[in-house]
TORKOL-4160 file (C-alpha; in steps of 0.2 Angstrom, whole numbers, padded with zeros to 4 digits, m for minus):
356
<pt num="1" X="m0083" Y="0064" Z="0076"/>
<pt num="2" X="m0089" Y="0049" Z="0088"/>
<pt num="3" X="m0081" Y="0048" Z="0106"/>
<pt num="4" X="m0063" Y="0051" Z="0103"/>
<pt num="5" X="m0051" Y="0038" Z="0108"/>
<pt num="6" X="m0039" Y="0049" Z="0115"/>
<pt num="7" X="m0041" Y="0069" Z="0119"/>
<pt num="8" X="m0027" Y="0084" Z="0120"/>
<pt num="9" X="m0035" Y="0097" Z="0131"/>
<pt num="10" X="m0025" Y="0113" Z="0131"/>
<pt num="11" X="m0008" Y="0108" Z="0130"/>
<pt num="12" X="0008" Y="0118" Z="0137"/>
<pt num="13" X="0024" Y="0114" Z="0136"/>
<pt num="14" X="0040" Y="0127" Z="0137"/>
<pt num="15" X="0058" Y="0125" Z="0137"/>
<pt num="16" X="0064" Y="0142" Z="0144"/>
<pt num="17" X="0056" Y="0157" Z="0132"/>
<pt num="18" X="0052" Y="0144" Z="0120"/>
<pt num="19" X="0032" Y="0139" Z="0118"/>
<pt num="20" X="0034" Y="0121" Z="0111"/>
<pt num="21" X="0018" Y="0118" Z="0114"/>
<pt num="22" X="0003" Y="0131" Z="0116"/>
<pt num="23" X="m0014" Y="0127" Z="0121"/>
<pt num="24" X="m0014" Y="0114" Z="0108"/>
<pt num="25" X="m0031" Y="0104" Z="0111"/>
<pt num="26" X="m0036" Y="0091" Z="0098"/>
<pt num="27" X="m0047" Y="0074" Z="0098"/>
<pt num="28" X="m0041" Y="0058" Z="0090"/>
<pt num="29" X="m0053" Y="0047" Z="0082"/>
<pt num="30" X="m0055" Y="0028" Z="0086"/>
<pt num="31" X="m0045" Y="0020" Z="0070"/>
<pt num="32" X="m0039" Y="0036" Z="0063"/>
<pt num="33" X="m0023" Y="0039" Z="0052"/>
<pt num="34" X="m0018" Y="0055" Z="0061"/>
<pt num="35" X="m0004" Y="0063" Z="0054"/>
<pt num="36" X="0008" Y="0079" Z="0065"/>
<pt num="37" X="0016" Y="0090" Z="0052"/>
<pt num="38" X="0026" Y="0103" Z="0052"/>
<pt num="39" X="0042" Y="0111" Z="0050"/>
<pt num="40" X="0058" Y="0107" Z="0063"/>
<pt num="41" X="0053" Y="0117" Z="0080"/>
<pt num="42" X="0035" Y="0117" Z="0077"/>
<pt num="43" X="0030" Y="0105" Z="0090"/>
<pt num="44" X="0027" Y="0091" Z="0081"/>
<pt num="45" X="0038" Y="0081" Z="0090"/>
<pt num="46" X="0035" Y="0086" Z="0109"/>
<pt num="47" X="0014" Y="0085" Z="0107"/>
<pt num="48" X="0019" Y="0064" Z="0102"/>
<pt num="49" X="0032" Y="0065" Z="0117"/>
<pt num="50" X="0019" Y="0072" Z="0128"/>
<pt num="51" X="0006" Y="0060" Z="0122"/>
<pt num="52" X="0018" Y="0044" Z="0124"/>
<pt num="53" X="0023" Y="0052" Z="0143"/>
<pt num="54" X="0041" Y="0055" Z="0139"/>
<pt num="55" X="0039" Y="0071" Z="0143"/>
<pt num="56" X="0029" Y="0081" Z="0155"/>
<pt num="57" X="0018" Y="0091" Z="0152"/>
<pt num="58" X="0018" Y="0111" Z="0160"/>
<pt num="59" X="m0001" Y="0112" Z="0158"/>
<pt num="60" X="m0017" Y="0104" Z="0152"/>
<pt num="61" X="m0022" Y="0085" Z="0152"/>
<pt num="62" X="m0025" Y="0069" Z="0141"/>
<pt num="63" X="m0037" Y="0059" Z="0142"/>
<pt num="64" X="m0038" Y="0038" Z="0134"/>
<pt num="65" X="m0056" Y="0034" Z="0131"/>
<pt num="66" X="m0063" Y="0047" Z="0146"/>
<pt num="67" X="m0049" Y="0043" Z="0159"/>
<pt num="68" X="m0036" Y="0055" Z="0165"/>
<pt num="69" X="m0018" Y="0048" Z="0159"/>
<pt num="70" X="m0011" Y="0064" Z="0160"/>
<pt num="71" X="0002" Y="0058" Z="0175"/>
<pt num="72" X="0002" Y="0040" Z="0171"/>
<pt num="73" X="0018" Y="0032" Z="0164"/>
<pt num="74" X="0022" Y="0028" Z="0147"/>
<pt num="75" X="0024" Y="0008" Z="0152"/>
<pt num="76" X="0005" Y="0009" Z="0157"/>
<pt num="77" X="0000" Y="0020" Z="0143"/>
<pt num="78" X="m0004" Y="0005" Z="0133"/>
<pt num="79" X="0003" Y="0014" Z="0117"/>
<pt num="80" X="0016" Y="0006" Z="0103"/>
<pt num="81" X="0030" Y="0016" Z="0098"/>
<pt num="82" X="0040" Y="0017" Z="0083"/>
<pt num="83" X="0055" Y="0027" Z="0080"/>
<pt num="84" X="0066" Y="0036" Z="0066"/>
<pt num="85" X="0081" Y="0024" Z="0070"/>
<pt num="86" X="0072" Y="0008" Z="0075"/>
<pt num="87" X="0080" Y="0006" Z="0094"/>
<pt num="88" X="0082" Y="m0013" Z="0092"/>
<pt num="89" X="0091" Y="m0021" Z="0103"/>
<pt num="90" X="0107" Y="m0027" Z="0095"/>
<pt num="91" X="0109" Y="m0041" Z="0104"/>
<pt num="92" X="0094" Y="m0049" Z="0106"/>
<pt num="93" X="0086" Y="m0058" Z="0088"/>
<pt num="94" X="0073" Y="m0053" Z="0080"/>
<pt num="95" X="0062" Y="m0064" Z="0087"/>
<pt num="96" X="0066" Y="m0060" Z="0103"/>
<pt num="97" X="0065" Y="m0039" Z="0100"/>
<pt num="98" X="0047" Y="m0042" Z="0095"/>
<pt num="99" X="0043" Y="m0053" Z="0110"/>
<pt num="100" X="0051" Y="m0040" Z="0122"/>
<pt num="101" X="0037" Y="m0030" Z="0125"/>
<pt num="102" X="0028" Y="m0048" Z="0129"/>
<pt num="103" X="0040" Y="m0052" Z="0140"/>
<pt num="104" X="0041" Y="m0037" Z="0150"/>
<pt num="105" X="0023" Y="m0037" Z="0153"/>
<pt num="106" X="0025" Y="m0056" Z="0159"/>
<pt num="107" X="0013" Y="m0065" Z="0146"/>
<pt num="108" X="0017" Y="m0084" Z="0146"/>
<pt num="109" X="0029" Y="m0090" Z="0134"/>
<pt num="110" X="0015" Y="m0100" Z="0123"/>
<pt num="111" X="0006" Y="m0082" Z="0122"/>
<pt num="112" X="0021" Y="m0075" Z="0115"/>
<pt num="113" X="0026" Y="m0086" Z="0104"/>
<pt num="114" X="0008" Y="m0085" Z="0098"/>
<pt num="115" X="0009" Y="m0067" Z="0095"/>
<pt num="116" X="0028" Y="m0065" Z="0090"/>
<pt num="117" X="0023" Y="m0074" Z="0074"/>
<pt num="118" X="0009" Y="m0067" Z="0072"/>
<pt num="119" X="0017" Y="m0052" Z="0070"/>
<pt num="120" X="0030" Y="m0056" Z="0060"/>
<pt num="121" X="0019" Y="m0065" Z="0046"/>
<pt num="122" X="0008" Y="m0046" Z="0051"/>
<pt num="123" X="0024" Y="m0040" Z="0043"/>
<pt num="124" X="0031" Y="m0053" Z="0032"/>
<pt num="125" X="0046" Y="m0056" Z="0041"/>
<pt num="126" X="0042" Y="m0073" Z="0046"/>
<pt num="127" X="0057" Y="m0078" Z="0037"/>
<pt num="128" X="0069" Y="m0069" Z="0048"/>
<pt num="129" X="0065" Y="m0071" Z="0064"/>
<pt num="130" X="0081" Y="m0079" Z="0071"/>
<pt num="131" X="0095" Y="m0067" Z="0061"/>
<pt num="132" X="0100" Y="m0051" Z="0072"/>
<pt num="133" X="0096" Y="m0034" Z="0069"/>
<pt num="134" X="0115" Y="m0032" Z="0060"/>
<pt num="135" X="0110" Y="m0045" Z="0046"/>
<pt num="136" X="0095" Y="m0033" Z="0042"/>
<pt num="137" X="0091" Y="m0019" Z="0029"/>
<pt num="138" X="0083" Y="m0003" Z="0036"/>
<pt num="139" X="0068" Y="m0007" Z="0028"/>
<pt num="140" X="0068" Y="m0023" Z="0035"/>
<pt num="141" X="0072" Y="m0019" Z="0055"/>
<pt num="142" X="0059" Y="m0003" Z="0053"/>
<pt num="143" X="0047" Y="m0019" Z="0048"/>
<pt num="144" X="0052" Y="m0026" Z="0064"/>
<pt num="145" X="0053" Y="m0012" Z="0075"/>
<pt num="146" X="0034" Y="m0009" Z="0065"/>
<pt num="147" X="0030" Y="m0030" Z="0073"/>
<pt num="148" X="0039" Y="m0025" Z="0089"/>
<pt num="149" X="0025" Y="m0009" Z="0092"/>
<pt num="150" X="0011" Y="m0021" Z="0087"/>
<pt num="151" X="0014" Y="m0037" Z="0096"/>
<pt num="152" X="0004" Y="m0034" Z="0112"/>
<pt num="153" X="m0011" Y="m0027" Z="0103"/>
<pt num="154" X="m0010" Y="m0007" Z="0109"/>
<pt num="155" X="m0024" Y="0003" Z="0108"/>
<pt num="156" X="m0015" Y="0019" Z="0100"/>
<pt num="157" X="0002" Y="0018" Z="0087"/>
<pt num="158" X="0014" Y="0032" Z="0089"/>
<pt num="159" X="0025" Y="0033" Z="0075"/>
<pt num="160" X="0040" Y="0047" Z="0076"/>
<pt num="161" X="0046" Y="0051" Z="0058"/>
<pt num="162" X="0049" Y="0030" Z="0055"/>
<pt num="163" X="0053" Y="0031" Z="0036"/>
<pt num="164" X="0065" Y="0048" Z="0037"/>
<pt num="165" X="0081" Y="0036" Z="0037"/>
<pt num="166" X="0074" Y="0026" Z="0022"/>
<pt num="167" X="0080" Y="0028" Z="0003"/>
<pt num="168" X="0067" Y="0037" Z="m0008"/>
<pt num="169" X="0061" Y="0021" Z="m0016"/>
<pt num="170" X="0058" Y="0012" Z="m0001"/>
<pt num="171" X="0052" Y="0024" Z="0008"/>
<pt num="172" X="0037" Y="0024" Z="m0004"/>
<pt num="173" X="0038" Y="0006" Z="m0004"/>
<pt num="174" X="0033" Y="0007" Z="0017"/>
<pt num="175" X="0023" Y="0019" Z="0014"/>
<pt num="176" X="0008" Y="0010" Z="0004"/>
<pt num="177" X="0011" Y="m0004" Z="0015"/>
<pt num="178" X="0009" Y="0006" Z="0032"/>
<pt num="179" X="m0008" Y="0013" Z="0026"/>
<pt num="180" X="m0013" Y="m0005" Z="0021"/>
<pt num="181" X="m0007" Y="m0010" Z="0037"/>
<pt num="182" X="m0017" Y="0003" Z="0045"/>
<pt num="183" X="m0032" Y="m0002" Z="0033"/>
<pt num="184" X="m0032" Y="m0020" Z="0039"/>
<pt num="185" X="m0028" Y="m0018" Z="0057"/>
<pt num="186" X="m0041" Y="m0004" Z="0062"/>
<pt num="187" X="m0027" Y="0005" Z="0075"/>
<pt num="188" X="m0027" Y="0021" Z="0080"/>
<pt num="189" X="m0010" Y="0028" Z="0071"/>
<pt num="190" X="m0002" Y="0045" Z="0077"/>
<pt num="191" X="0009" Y="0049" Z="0063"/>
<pt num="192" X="0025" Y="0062" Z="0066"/>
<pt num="193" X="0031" Y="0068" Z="0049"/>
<pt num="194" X="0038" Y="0084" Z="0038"/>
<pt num="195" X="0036" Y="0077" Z="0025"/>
<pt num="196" X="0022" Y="0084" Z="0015"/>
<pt num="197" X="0021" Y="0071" Z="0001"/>
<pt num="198" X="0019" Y="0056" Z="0014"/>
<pt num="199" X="0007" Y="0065" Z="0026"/>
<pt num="200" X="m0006" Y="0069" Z="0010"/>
<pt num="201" X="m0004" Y="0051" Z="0002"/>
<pt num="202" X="m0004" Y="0040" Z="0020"/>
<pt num="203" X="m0016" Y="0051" Z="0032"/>
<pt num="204" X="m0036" Y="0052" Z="0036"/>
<pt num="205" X="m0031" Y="0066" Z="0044"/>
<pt num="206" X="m0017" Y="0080" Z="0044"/>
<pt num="207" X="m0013" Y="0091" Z="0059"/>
<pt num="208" X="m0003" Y="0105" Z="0054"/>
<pt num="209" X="0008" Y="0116" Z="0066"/>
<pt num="210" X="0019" Y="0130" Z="0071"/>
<pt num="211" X="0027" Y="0137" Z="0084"/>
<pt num="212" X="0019" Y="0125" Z="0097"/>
<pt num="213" X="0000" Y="0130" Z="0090"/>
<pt num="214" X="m0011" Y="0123" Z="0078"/>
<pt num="215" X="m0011" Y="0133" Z="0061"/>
<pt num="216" X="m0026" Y="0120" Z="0053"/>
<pt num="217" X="m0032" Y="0102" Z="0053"/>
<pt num="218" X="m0043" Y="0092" Z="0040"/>
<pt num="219" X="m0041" Y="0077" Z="0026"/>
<pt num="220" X="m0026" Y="0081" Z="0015"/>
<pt num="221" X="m0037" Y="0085" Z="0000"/>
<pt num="222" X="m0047" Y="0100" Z="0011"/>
<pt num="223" X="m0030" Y="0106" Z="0016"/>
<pt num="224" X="m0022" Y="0106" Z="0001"/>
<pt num="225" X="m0036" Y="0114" Z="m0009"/>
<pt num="226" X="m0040" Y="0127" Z="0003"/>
<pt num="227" X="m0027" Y="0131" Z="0013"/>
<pt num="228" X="m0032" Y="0144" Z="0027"/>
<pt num="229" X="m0015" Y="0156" Z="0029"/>
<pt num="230" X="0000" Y="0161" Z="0018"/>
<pt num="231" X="0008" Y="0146" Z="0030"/>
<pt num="232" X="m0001" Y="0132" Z="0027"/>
<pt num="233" X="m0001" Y="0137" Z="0007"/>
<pt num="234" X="0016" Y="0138" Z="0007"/>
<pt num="235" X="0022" Y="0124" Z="0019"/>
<pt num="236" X="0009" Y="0111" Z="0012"/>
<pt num="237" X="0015" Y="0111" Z="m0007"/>
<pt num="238" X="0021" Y="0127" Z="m0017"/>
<pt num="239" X="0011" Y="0142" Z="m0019"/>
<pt num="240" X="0011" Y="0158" Z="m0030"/>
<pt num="241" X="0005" Y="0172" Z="m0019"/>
<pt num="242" X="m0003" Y="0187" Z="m0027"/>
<pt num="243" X="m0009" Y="0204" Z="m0015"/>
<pt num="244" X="m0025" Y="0210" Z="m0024"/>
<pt num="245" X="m0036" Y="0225" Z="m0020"/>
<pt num="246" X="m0054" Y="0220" Z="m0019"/>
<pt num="247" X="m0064" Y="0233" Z="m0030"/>
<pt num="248" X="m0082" Y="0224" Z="m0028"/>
<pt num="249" X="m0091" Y="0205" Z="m0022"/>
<pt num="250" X="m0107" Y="0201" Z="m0030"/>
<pt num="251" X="m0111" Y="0184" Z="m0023"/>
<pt num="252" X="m0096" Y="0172" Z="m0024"/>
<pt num="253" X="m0088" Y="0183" Z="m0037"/>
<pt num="254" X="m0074" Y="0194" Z="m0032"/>
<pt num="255" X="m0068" Y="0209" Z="m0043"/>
<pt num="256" X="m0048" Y="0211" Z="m0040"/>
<pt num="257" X="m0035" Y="0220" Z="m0045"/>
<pt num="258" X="m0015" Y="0218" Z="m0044"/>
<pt num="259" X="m0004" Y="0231" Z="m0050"/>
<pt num="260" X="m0013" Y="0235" Z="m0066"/>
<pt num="261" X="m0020" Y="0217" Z="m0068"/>
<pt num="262" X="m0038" Y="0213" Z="m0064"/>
<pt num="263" X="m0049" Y="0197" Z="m0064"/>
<pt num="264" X="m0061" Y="0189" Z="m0055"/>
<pt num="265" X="m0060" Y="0174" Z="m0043"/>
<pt num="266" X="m0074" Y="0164" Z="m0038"/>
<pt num="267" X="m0074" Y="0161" Z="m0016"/>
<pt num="268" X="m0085" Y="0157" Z="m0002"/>
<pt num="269" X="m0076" Y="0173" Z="0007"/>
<pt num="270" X="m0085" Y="0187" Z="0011"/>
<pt num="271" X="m0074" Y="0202" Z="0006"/>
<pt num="272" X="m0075" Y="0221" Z="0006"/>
<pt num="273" X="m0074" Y="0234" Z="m0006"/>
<pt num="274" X="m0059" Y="0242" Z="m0006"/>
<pt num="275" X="m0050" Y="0228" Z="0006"/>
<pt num="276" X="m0032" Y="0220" Z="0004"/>
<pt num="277" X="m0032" Y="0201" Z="0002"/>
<pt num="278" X="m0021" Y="0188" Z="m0002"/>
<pt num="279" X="m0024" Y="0176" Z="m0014"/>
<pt num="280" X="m0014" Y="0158" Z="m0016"/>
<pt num="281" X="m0012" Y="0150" Z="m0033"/>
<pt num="282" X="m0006" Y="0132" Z="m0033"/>
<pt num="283" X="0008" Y="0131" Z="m0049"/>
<pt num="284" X="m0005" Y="0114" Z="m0057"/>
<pt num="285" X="m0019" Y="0128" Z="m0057"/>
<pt num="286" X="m0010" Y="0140" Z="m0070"/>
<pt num="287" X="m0011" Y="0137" Z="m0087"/>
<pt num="288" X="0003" Y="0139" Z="m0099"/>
<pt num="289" X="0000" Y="0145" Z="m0116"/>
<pt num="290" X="0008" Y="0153" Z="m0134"/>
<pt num="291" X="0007" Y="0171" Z="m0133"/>
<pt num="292" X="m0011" Y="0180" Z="m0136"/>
<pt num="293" X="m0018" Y="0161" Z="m0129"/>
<pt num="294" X="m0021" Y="0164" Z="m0111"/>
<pt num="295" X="m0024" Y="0183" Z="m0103"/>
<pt num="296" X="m0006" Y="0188" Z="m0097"/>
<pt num="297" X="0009" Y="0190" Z="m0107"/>
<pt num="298" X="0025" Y="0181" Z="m0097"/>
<pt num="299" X="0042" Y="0175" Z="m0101"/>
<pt num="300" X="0050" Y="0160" Z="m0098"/>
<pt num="301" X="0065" Y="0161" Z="m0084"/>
<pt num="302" X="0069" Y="0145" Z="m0080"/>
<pt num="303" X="0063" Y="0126" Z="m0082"/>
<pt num="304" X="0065" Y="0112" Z="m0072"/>
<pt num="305" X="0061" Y="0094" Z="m0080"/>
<pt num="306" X="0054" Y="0082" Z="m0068"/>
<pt num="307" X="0048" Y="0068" Z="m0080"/>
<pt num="308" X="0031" Y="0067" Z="m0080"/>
<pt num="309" X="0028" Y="0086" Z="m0076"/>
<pt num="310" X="0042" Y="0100" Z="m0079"/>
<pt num="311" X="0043" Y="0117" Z="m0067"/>
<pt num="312" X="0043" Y="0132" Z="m0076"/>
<pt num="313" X="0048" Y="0149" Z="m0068"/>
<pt num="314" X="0040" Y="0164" Z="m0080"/>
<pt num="315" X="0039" Y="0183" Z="m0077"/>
<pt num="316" X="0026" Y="0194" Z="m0081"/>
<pt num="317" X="0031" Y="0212" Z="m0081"/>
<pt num="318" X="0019" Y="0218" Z="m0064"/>
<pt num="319" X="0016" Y="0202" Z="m0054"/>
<pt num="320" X="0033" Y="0196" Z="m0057"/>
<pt num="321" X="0040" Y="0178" Z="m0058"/>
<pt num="322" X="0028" Y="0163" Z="m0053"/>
<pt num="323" X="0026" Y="0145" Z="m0055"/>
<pt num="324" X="0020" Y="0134" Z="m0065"/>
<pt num="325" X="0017" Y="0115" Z="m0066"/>
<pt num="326" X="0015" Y="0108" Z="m0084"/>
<pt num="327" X="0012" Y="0089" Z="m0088"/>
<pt num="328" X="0026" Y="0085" Z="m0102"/>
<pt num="329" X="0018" Y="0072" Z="m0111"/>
<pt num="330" X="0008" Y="0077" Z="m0127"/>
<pt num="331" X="0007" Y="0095" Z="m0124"/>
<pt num="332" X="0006" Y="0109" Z="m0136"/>
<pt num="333" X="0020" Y="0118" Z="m0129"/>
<pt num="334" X="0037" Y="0114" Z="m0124"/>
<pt num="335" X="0044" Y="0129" Z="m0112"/>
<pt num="336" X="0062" Y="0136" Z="m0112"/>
<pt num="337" X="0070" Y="0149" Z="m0108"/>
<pt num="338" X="0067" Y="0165" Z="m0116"/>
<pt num="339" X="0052" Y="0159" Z="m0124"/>
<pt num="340" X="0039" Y="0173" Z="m0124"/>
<pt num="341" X="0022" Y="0165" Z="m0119"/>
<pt num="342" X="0004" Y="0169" Z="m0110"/>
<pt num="343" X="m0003" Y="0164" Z="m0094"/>
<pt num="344" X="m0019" Y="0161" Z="m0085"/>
<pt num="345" X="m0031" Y="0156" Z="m0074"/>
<pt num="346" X="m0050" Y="0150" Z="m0071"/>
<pt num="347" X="m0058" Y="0161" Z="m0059"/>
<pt num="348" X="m0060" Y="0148" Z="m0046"/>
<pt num="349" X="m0042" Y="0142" Z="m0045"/>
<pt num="350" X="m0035" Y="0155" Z="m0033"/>
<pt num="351" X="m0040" Y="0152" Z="m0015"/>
<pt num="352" X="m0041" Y="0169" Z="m0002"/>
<pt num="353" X="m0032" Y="0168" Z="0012"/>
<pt num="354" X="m0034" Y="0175" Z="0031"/>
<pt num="355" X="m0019" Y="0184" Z="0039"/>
<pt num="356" X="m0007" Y="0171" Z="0047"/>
């Protein structure tokens, strides 16, 4: 990373016994799509707080571009701010919400007009500049609270969980357009969000955290595919978790055994004989087969169609139930119930995990 725009450096925060925030340090990149994830009470929420300066630190600094702003007030901050539930003001149009921030920081009126429509078209929302917040859709008034954030050119967007009051379909709707947005603007985003779908499809980076500390960073495809704990396997997607017994590692190639199955998996891990590990197996990774096809005998328990992949709950009689993502379309087996099948998995599919 070049010279980070802005820099976390050991970050406390507590509310009584409660470590919201615990030596969290973390450098943001100029023009990065940084996205906070994590469950409710993780910290998610109070390290964008404490960035924006609505809440004050009990230890550590920040730092915008190599200067201190660590007691400097969120007006002078220089940072947009978008909410879950838009704070517009109710009385004021539309145009006149985006041009607040103008306003307040005493721009003349032809600059703001300039900008207000700037950011509207940024938006498209040109149309609606004179209707009040009432006479606009969710989607539409977080488009202008987005327009409001933007208008006097900040160098860092903070967005708290923006999309979480939306429908399902137009929250995916915001969501391409935020990252196009992001694409053509070249801001700094600082993204708040639990959920995991939108925080792999929208971010350059993913910050994941719990219990006030930082469990892993990296790009969503890193996180995903090699998860580091049992946490961020099973919070970042769904996971089938098998505790093996390691009985030998030739290179990359670890022998393991799990009550009475063994196998190999392929890892980058340095293991020792006779060590318990834990392995993560992502439910895509498994295949699903007629009996005698794959290397484990199963039954179907339960199945859950999804459209364009169905969930499948199988049990083999040691490991016990997992599970497993199939496509629906064209495939050479259609699970139900009951069905007595096999299942499998390449070596390198399973991913070895540290202790939490």
């Amino acid at each position: 990373m070049t010279s980070p725009i802005l820099s976390i450096n050991d970050a406390v925060k507590t509310y009584g016994s409660i470590r919201a925030l615990d030596q969290v340090n973390l450098d943001v990149a100029e023009g990065e799509f940084l996205t906070l994830l994590g469950p409710s009470g993780s910290g998610k929420t109070t390290l964008l707080s404490a960035i924006a300066g609505f809440i004050k630190m009990d230890g550590g600094s920040l730092t915008l571009r190599s200067e201190d702003i660590t007691n400097r007030p969120p007006e002078h901050r220089d940072f947009g701010m978008v909410f879950q539930g838009y704070a517009l003001f109710p009385t004021m149009t539309v145009r006149e919400n985006v041009g607040f921030p103008l306003k307040v920081r005493k721009k003349p009126a032809a600059e703001i007009q300039k900008k207000v429509n700037d950011a509207l078209e940024m938006v498209q929302m040109g149309a609606f500049a004179d209707r009040m917040p009432s006479q606009l859709s969710g989607g539409q008034q977080q488009r202008i609270a987005l327009a409001r954030a933007m208008s006097f050119s900040p160098q860092v967007l903070l967005l708290d969980e923006p999309l979480s009051a939306l429908d399902k379909k137009l929250r995916a709707d915001l969501q391409w357009e935020l990252k196009a947005l992001h694409n053509q603007l070249g801001v700094t985003f600082i993204y708040v969000t639990h959920d995991q779908d939108e925080a792999l499809s929208m971010s350059d980076r993913i910050i994941i955290l719990k219990d006030g500390s930082i469990q892993q960073q990296g790009d969503p495809n890193t996180l995903y595919n090699r998860p580091r704990n049992k946490f961020v396997a099973d919070f970042l997607g769904k996971s089938n978790f098998i505790d093996v017994t390691v009985g030998a590692q030739t290179g990359t190639t670890l022998q393991c055994a799990a009550k009475g199955v063994a196998f190999n998996v392929e890892t980058d891990t340095h293991n020792a004989a006779g060590s318990d590990v834990k392995l993560a197996l992502r439910p895509e990774r498994l295949k699903l087969g007629a009996p005698g096809e794959e290397f484990l005998p199963a039954v179907v328990k339960q199945v859950s169609y999804l459209g364009e992949r169905c969930q499948v709950i199988v049990k083999h009689e040691t490991l016990g139930e997992m599970l497993i993502s199939c496509p629906t379309w064209k495939t050479d087996i259609t699970p139900v119930a009951g069905l007595a099948v096999s299942i499998g998995w390449d070596p390198d599919a399973p991913v070895v995990l540290s202790e939490d």
